[in-house]
C-alpha positions as a Python dict, from the first residue, in 0.01 Angstrom:
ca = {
    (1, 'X'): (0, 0, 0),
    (2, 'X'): (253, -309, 30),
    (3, 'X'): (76, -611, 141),
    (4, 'X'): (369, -597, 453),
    (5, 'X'): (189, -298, 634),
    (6, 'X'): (-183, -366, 560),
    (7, 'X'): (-190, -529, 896),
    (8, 'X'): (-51, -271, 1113),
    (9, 'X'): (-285, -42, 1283),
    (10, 'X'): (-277, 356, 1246),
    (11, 'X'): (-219, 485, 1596),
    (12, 'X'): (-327, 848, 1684),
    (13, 'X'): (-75, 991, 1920),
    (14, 'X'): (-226, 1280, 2062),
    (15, 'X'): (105, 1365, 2259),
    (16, 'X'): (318, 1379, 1993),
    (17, 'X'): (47, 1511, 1751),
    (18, 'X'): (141, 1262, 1460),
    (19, 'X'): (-12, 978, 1361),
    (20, 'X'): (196, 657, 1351),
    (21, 'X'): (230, 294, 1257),
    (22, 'X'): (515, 106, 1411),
    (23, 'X'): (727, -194, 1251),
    (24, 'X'): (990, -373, 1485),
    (25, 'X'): (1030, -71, 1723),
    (26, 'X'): (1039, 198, 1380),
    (27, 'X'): (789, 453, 1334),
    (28, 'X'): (679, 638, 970),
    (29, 'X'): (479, 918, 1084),
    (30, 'X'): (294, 1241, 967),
    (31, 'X'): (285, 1521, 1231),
    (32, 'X'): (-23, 1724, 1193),
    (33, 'X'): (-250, 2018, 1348),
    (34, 'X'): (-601, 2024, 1401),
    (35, 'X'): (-913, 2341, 1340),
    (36, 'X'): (-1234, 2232, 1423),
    (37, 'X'): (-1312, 1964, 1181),
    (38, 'X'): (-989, 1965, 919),
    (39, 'X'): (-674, 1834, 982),
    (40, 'X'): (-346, 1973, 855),
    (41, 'X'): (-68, 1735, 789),
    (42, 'X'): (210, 1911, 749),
    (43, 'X'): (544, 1662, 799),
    (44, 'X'): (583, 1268, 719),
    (45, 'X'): (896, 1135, 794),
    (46, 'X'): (1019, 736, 882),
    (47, 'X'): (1284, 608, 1085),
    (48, 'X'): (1579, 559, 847),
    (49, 'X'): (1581, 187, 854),
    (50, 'X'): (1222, 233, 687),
    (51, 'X'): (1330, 454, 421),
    (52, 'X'): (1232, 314, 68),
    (53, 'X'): (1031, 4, 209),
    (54, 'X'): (692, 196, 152),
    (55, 'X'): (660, 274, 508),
    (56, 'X'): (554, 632, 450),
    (57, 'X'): (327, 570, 191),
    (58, 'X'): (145, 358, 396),
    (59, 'X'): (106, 606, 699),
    (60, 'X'): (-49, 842, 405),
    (61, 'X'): (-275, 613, 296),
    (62, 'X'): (-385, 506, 701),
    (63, 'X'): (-426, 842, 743),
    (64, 'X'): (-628, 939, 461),
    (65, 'X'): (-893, 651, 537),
    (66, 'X'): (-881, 738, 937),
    (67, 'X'): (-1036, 1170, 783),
    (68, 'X'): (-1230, 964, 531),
    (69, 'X'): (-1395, 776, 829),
    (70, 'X'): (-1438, 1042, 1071),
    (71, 'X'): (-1578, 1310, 804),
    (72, 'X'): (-1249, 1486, 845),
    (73, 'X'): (-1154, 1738, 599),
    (74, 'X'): (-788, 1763, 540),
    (75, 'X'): (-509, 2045, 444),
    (76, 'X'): (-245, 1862, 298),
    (77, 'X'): (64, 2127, 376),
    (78, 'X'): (323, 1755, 364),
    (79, 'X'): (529, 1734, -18),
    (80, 'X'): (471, 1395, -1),
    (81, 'X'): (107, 1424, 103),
    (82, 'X'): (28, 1663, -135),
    (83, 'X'): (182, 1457, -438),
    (84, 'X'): (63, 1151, -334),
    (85, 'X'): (-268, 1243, -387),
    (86, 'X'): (-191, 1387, -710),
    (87, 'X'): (-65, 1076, -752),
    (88, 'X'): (-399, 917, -620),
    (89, 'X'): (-643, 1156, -707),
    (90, 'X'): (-958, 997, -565),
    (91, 'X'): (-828, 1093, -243),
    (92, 'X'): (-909, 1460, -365),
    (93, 'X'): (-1258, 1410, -211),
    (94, 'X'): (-1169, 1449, 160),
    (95, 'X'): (-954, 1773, 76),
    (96, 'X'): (-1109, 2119, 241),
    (97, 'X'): (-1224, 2276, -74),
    (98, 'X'): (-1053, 2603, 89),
    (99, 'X'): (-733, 2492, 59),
    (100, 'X'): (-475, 2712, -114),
    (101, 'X'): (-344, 2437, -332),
    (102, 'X'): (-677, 2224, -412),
    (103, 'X'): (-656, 2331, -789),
    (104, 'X'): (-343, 2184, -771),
    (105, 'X'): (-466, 1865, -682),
}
């Protein structure tokens, strides 16, 4: 994660089912659903004036350490949150083993 969003807290919004991190009135977000004790995130998307800055890597990332600190198993249905973790395979741990994909991984 860029050093420029290490600092800005991961906000839950319950409302709008996504979790969020703001920057100068922009939001990168990942809208999920959740089953008992996984989480599906299944759409990350940033405002456009974040777009290539990092912005949604970094709600990934937030995410992924909020599951791995509630004992949250996760269903990665997201592109990007599927390949980043290809791309970051230690984050394979917190995947549901029942996953359709998690060979994939």
């Amino acid at each position: 994660m860029k050093t420029i969003f290490e600092d800005i807290p991961l906000l839950k919004n319950e409302k709008k089912r996504r979790f969020e991190i703001e920057i100068e009135g922009k939001y990168a977000f990942i809208n999920y659903g959740e089953f008992g004790n996984q989480i599906a995130l299944v759409h990350t998307e940033t405002d456009p004036e974040l777009a290539g800055k990092g912005a949604a890597s970094a709600v990934i990332e937030k995410t992924l350490q909020y599951l791995d600190n509630n004992q949250i198993k996760l269903l990665p249905f997201c592109p990007f949150v599927f390949a980043f973790i290809q791309r970051n395979p230690d984050w394979k741990r917190i995947v549901s083993k029942k996953f359709r994909g998690y060979d994939k991984l």
